[in-house]
C-alpha positions in Angstrom: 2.3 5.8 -18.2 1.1 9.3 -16.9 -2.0 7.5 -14.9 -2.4 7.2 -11.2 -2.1 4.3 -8.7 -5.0 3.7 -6.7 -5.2 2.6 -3.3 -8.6 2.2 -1.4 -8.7 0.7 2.4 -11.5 1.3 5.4 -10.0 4.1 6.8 -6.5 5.4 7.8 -5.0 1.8 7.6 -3.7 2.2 3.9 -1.2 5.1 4.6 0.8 2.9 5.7 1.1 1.0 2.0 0.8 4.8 0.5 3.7 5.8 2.6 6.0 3.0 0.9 4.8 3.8 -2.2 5.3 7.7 -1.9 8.9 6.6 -1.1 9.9 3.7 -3.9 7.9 5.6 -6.7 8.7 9.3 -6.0 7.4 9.9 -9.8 4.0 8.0 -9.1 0.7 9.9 -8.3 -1.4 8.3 -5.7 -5.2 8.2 -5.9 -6.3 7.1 -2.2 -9.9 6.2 -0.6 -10.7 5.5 2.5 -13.8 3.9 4.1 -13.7 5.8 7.3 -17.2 6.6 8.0 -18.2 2.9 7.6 -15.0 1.9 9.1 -13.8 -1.2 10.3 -14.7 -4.1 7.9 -13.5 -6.7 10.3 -16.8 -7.0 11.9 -18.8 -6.6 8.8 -20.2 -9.4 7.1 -18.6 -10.7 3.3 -21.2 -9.3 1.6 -20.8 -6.1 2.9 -17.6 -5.8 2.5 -17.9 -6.6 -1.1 -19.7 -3.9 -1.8 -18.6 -1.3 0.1 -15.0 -2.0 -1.9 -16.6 -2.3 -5.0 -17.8 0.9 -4.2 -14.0 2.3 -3.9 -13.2 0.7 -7.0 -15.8 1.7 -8.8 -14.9 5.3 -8.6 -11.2 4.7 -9.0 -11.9 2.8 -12.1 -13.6 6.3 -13.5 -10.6 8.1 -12.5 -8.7 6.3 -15.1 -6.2 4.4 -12.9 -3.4 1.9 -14.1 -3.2 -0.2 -11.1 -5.0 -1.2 -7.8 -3.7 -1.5 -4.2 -6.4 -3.4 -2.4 -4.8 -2.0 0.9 -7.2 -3.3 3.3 -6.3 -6.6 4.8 -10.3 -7.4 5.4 -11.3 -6.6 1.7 -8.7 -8.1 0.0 -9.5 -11.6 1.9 -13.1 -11.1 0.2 -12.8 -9.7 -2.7 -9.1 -9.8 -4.4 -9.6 -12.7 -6.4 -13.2 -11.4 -7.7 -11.3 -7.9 -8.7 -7.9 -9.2 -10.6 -10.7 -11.5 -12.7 -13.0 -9.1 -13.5 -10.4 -5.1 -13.5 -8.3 -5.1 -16.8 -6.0 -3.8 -14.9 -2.9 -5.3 -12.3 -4.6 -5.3 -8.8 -2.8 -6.7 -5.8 -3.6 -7.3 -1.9 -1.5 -7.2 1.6 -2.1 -10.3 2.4 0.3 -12.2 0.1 3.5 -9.8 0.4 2.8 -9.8 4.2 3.3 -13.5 4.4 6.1 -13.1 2.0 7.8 -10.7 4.0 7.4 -13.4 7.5 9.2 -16.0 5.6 12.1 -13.9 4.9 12.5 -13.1 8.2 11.5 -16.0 11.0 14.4 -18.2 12.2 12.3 -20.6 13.9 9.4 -21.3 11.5 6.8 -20.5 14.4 4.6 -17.1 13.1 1.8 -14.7 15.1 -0.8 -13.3 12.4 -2.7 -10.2 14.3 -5.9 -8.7 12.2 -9.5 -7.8 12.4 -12.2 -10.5 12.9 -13.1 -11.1 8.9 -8.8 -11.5 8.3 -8.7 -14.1 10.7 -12.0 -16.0 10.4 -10.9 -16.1 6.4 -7.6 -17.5 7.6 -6.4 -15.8 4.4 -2.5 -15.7 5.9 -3.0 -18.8 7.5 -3.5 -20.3 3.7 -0.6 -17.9 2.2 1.8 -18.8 4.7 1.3 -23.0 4.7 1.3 -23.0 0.9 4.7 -21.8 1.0 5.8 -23.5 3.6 3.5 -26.3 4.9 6.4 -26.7 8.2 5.1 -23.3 9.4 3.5 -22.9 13.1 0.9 -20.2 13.1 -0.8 -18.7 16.1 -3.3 -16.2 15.5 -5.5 -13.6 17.4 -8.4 -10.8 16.2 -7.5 -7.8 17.6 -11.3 -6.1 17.3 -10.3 -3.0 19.4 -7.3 -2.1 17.4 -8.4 0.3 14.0 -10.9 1.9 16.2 -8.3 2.9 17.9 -6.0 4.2 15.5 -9.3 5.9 13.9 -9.3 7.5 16.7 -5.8 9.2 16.5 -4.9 7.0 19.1 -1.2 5.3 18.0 1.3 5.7 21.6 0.0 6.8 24.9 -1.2 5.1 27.9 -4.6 4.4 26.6 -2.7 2.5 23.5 -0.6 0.9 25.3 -3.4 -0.5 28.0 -5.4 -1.7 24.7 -2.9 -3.4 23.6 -1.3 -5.0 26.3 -4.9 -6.6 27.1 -5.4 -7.8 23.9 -2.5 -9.2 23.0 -2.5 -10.7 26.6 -3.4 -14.2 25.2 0.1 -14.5 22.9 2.5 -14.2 25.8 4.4 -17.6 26.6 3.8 -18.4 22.7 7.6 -19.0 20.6 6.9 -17.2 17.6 9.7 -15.0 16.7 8.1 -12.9 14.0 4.2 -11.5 14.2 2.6 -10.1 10.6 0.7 -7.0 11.3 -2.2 -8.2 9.6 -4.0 -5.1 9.1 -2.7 -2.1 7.5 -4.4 -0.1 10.7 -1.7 -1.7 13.1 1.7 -0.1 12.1 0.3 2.8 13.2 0.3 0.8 16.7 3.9 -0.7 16.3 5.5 0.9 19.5 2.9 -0.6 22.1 2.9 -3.3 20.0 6.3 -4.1 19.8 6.3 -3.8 23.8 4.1 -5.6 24.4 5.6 -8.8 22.5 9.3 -7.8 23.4 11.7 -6.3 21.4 13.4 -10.1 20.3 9.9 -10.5 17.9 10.3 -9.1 14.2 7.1 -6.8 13.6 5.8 -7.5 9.6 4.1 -4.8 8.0 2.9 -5.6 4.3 3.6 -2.0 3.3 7.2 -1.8 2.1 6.8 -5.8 0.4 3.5 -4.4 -1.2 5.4 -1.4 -3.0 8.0 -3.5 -4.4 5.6 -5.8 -5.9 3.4 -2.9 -7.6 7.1 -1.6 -8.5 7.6 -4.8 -10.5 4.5 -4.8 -11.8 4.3 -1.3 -13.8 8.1 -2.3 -14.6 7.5 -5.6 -16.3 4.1 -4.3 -17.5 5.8 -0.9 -19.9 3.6 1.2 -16.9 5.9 3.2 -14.6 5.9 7.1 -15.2 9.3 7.8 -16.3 9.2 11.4 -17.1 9.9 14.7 -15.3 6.8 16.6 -12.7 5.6 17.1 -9.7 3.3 14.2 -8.7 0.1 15.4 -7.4 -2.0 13.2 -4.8 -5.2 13.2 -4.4 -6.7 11.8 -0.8 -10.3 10.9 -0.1 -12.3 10.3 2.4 -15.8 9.1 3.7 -15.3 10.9 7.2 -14.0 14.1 7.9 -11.2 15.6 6.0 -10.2 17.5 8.4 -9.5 15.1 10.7 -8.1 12.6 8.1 -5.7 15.6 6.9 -4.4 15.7 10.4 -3.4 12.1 11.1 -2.2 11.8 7.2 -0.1 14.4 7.7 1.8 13.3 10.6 1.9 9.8 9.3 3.3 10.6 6.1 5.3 13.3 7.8 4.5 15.6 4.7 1.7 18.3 4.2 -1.0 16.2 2.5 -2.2 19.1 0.2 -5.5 17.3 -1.5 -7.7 15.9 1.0 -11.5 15.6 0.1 -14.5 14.1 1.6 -16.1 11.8 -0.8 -19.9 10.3 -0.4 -20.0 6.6 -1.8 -23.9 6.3 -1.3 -25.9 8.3 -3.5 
């Protein structure tokens, strides 16, 4: 189906899925907000974060999309049920292939969950993770200072580092063997991060678990583009394009041709 995908998230954080996607549907066009002016949500209250997402969707919706990435850890624990009843369309989260992807991986049953202050207070991968396996030992920890941060253009470095090392101060002597980057924010963060818990601890980013689940669903639902042209993205932003255009380009280590600001408040 010759429609786009569209992925929103509260700033920078989302590349990360768009990046997988970009790379398991080379044929797919990409439709991407982000929230970067109003950015982060974890601090935000529900309601706020309801309708600053609904805001997103909303003008994806009248782009004509054929499926939604909810790529924001903090929105989807508000609003993803809400959105898959109420979009015609397939719309998934992070938060469920992110806990799918831990399971795979840990040897010892004993999982870290890292994420802004609204994805841990919901305890959305806390409920994810125990009703797959209810054996499971969780630790988890807000990491408030982190998508500032990144925001920021911040990813390596000794400031990064120094952030990160304090934060994640209060997980050291802990035995979990695999931690779940629980905001799309923090792979950007992954070499401090990974320091900082030691190389033995398997890092989980929801991105490449995310695109093969919105593979399978355009496959199984007749909607993957399967003919021949040059996709062409389209990336949006509530902050400054330039600045976004900078650290999307290096992230996606392409030359992000199509970046936009967008005002969401009228």
């Amino acid at each position: 189906m010759n429609k786009p995908i569209g992925v929103i998230d509260s700033g920078l954080g989302g590349l990360t899925v768009a990046k997988e996607l970009l790379r398991q549907l080379p044929k797919e066009e990409i439709i991407y907000i982000g929230d970067s002016a109003r950015c982060p949500y974890g601090p935000r209250t529900p309601e706020e974060v309801r309708e600053f997402t609904w805001q997103m969707i909303n003008r994806l919706v009248d782009e004509g999309i054929k499926m939604l990435v909810i790529a924001c850890n903090t929105a989807a624990a508000v609003v993803l049920k809400e959105v898959s009843e109420t979009l015609t369309i397939p719309t998934i989260g992070v938060v469920h292939p992110g806990a799918v992807s831990a399971l795979k991986v840990t040897q010892n049953d004993h999982v870290a969950i890292i994420g802004t202050e609204g994805t841990i207070k919901s305890q959305a991968y806390e409920k994810e993770l125990m009703a797959i396996n209810s054996q499971i030992e969780i630790e988890s920890l807000a990491c408030p200072a982190f998508v500032p941060l990144v925001e920021s253009g911040i990813f390596r470095g000794e400031t990064a580092t120094e952030v990160v090392n304090r934060t994640l101060s209060t997980l050291k002597g802990k035995k979990f063997d695999t931690l779940i980057l629980g905001c799309t924010h923090y792979p950007l963060l992954k070499e401090p991060i990974q320091e900082a818990v030691g190389q033995e601890v398997r890092l989980i980013s929801s991105g490449e678990e995310t695109a093969r689940e919105v593979s399978s669903l355009l496959y199984y639902q007749g909607l993957l583009y399967t003919g021949k042209r040059v996709p062409k993205h389209r990336f949006y932003t509530t902050g400054e394009a330039a600045q976004f255009k900078l650290l999307a380009d290096q992230w996606l280590e392409m030359n992000v041709e199509c970046v936009e600001h967008m005002q969401l408040i009228d």
